[in-house]
Backbone bond lengths (Angstrom), bond angles and torsions (degrees), N, CA, C in turn:
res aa  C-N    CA-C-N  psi(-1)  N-CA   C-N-CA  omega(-1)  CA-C   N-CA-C  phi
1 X - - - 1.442 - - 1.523 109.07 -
2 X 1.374 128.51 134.60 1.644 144.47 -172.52 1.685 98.83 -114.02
3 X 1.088 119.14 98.52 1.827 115.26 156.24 1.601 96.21 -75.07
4 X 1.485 81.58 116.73 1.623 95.32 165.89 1.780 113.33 -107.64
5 X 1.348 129.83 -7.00 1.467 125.65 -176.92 1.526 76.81 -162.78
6 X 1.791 90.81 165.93 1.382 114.41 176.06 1.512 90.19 -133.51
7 X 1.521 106.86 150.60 1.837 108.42 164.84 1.397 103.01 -156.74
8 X 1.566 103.90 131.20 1.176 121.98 172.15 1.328 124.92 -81.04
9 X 1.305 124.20 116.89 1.986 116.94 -144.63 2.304 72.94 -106.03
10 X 1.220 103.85 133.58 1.205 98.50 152.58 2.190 128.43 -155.69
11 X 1.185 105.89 127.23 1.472 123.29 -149.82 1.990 82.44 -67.90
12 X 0.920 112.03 147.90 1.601 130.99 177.94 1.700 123.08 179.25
13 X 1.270 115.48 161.41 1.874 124.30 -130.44 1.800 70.59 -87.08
14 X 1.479 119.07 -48.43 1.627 111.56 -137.10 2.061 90.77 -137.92
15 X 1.515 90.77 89.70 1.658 78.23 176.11 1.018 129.80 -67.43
16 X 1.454 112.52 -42.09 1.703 117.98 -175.54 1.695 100.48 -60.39
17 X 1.726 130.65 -17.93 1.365 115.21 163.53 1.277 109.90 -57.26
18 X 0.977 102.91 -65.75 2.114 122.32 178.24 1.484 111.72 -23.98
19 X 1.992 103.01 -53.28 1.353 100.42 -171.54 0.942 114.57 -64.93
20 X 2.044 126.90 -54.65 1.132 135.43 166.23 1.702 129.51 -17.02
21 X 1.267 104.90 -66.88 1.578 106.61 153.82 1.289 131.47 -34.42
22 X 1.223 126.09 -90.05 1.439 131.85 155.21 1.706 115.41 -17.33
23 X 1.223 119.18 -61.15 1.562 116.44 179.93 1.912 107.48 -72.31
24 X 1.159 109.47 -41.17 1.505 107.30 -173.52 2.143 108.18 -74.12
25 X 1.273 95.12 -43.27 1.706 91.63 177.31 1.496 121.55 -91.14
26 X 1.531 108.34 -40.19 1.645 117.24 -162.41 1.672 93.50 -104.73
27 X 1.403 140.61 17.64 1.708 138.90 147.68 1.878 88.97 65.71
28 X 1.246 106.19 34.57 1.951 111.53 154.39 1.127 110.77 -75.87
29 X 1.546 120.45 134.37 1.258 102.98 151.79 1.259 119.01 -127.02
30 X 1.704 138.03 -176.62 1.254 126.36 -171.94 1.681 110.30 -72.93
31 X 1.021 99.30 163.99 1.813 107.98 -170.49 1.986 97.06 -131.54
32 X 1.047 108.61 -22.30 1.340 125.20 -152.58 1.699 123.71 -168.92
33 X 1.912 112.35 148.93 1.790 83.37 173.03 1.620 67.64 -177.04
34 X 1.318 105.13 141.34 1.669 142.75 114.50 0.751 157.69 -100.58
35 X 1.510 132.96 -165.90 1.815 118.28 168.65 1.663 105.24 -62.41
36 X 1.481 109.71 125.00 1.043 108.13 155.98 2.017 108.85 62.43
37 X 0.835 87.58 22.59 2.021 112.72 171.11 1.920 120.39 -150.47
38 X 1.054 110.95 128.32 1.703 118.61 177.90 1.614 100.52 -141.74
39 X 0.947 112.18 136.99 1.577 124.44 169.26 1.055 106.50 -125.01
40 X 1.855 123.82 121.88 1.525 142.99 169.33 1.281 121.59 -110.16
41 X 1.193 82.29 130.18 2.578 99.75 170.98 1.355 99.42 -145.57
42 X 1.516 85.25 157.12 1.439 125.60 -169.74 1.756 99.94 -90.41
43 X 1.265 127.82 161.25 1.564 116.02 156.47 1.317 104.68 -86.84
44 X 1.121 119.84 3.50 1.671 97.46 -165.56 1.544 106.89 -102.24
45 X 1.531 112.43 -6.59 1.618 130.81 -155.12 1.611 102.22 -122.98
46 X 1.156 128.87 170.45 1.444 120.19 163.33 1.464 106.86 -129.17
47 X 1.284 91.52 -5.07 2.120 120.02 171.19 2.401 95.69 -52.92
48 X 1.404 84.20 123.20 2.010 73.95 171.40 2.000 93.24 -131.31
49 X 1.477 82.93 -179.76 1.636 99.17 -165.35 1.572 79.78 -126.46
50 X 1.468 103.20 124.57 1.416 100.10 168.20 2.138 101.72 -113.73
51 X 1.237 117.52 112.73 1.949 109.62 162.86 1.579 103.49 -86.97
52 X 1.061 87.44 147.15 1.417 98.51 162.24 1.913 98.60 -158.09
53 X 1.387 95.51 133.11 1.460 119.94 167.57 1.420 128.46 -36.56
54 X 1.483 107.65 120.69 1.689 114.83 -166.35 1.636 91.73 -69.91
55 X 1.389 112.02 143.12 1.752 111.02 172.96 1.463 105.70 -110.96
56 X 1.504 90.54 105.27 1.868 112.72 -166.04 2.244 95.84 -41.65
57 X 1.239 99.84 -36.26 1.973 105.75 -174.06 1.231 102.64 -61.86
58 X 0.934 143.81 2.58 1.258 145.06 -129.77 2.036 97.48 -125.47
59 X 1.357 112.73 85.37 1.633 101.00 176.52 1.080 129.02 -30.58
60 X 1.227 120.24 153.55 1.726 141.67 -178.26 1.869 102.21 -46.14
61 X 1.656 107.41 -50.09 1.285 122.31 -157.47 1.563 106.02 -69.32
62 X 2.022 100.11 -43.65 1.388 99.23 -150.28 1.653 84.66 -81.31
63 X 1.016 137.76 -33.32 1.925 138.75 171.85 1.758 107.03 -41.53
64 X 1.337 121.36 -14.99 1.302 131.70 -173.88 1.636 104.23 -45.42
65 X 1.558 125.63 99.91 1.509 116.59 170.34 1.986 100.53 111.28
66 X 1.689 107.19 14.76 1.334 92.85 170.83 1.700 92.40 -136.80
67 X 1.125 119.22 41.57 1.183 115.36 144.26 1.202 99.17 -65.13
68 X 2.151 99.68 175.07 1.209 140.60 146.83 1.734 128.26 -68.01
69 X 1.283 101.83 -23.64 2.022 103.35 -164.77 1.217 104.67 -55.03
70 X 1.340 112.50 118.46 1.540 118.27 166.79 1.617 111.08 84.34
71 X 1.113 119.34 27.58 1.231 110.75 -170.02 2.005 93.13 -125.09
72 X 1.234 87.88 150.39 1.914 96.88 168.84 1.122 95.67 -163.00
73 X 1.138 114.62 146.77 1.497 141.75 154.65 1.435 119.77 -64.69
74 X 1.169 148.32 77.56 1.729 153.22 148.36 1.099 123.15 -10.46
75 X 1.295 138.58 103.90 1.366 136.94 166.20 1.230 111.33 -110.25
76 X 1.332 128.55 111.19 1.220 136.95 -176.76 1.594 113.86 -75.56
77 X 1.213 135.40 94.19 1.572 122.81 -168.69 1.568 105.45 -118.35
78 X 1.835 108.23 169.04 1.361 120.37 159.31 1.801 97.85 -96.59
79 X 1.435 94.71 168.66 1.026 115.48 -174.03 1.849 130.61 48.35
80 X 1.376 120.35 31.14 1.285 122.52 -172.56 1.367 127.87 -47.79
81 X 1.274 117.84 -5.16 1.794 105.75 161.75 0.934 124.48 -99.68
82 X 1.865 122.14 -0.72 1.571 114.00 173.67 1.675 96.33 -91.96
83 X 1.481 117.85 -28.87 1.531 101.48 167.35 1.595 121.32 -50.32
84 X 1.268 105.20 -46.80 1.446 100.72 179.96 1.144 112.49 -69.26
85 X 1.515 149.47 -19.28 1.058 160.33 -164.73 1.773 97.72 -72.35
86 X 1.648 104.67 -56.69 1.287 121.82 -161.81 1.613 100.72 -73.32
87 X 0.749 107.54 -42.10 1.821 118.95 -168.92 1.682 108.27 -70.12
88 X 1.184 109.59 -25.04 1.658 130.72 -157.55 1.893 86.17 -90.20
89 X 1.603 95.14 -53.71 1.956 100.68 -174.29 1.751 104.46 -71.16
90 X 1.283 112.43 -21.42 1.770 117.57 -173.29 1.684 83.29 -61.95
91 X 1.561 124.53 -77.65 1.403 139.92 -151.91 1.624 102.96 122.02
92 X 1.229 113.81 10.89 1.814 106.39 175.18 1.647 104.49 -68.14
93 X 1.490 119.11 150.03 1.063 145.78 -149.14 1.461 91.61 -73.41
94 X 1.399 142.24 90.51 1.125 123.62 173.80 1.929 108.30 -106.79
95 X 1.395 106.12 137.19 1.270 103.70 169.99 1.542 141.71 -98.28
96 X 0.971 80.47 92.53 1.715 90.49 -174.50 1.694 108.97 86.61
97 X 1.434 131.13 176.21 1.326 113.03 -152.30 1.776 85.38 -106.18
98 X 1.726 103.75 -151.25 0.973 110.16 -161.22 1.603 113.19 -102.40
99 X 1.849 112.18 131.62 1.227 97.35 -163.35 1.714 101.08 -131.40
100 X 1.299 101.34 176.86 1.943 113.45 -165.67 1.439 99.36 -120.34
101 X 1.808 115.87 109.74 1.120 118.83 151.05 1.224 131.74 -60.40
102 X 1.807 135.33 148.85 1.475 115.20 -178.12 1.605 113.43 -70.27
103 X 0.848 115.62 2.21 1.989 121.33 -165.02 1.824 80.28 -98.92
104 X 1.405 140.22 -18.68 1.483 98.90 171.16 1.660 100.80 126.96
105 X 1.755 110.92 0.69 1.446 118.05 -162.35 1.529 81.05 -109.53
106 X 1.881 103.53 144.87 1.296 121.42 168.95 1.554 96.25 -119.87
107 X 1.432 143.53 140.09 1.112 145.20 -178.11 1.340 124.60 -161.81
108 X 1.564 117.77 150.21 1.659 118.67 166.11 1.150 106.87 -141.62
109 X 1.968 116.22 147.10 1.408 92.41 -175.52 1.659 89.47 -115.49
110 X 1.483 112.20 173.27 1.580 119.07 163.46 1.823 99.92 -133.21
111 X 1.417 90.79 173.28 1.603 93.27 -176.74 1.750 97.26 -139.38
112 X 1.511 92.31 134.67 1.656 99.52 175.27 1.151 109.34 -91.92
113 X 1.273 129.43 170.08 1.554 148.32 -135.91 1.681 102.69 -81.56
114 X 1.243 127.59 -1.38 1.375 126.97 -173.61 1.940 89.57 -116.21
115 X 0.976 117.86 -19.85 1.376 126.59 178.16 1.540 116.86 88.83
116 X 1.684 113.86 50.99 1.425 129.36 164.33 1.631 110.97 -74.98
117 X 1.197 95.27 143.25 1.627 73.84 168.64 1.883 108.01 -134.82
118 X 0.999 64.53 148.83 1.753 82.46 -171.94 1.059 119.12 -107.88
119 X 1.277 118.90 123.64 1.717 127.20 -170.68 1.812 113.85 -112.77
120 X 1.343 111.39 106.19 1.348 124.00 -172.08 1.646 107.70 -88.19
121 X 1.379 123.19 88.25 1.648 129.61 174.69 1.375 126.42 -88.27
122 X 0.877 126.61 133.74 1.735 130.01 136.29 1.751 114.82 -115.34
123 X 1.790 73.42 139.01 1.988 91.11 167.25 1.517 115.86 -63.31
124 X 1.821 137.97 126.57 0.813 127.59 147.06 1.632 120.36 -127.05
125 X 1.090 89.16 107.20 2.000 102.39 -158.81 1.474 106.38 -44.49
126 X 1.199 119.59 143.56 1.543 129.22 179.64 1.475 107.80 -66.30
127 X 1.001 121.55 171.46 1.597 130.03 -152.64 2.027 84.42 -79.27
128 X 1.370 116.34 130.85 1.050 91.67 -178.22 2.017 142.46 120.31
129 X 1.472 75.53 -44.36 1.878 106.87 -171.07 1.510 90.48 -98.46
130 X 1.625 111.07 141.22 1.212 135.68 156.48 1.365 121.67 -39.36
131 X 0.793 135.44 130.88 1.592 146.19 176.60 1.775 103.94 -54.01
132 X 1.494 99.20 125.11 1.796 89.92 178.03 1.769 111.89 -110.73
133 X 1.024 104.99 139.28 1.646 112.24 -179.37 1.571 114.05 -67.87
């Protein structure tokens, strides 16, 4: 088996908010779109974001597993403090500033208007640790 793309499918109230975000801060653009469906990529990634529209008819039970709890979206980047820099001067929702896990993770997250949250990382290896690809 070859993974050739990854896509993050995610259910939300207001896509064109969703899309807006993503294309105006994180440089997505559309790949695709229907009623109540948009699919986004980057050129630099082959990684896409697919929204598609929560269907309010749609029971409590059978929606079971399209929440948000615990979920973020990963963006693996270079240079993470002029992103935050840029994102901070845009007004995108950033939460809280930028912080250093001991395993070697530098990170910030923001949340778009349906309340995704998106976590912007770079690796910086602990004093010590092998360089990771």
């Amino acid at each position: 088996m070859n993974v050739v793309t990854t896509k993050v499918s995610l259910t939300v109230d207001d896509v064109d908010a969703s899309s807006r975000f993503f294309t105006t801060h994180l440089g997505f653009h559309e790949v695709e779109s229907a009623q109540g469906y948009v699919c986004l990529r980057r050129d630099d990634t082959s990684a896409e974001i697919a929204l598609t529209e929560r269907d309010p008819e749609q029971s409590p039970r059978a929606r079971r597993g399209q929440g948000l709890a615990d979920l973020a979206v990963t963006l693996i980047v270079t240079d993470l403090t002029a992103a935050y820099e840029r994102l901070r001067r845009e007004g995108a929702a950033i939460d809280g500033g930028i912080r250093r896990e001991p395993w070697g993770e530098q990170l910030f997250q923001l949340t778009d208007p349906n309340g995704v949250v998106v976590q912007l990382t770079s690796w910086v290896p602990p004093a010590g640790a092998p360089e990771r690809s």
